[in-house]
N, C-alpha and C positions, 0 to 999 in steps of 0.2 A: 702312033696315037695310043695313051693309054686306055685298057680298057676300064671301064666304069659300071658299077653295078650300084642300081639306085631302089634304094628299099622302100614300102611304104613306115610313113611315121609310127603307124602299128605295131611294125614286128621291131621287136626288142634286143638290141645288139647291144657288147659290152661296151662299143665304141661310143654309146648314144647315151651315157650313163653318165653321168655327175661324179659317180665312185671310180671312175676307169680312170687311171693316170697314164695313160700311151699318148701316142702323138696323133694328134688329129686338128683339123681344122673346121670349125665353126663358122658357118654361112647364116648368120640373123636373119640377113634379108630375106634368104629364101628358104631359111630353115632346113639345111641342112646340115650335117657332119659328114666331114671329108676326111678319110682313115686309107691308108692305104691295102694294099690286098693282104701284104704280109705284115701288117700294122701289129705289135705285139706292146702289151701295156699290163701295168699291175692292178686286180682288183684291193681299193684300199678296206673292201669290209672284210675279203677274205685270206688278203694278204698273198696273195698268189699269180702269177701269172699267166695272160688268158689273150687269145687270140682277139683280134678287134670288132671281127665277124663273130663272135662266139655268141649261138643263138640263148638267149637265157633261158629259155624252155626245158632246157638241157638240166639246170643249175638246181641243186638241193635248196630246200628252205632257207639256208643259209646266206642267199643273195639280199639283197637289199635295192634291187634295182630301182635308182630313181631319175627321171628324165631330168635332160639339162634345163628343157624351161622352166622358168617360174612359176610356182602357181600364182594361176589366177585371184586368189584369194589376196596373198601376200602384196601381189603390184595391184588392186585396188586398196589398201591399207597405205601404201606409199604413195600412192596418188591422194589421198584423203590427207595425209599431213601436211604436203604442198601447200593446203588452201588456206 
């Protein structure tokens, strides 16, 4: 069995980022992202490459980290054109 490390939604990994281009997998249902331990991906703001666990905390101003879900803003604006 592998092992599995489960973060809260809080702490900010490059893997949980919108800019991260590495391999991961995307759980909607349960919200989460699945990156593996040695998951390695490119940041697209900084053009560089960054482990998938890489805490942002770390990161110079230069990050731009932003989460994969929607804002909430934008999907009530797309619910409001529906009607």
């Amino acid at each position: 069995m592998n092992k599995k490390l489960i973060l809260p939604a809080e702490v900010k990994v490059c893997a949980t980022c919108s800019y991260w281009d590495g391999e991961r997998m995307v759980d909607t249902e349960l919200r989460l992202v699945v990156v593996g331990e040695d998951g390695q991906g490119e940041c697209l703001v900084q053009s560089k490459f960054s482990c998938g666990l890489n805490d942002v905390r770390r990161e110079t101003a230069s990050c731009a980290w932003e989460h994969l879900a929607p804002d909430t803003a934008s999907v009530d604006l797309e619910s409001d054109n529906g009607r």
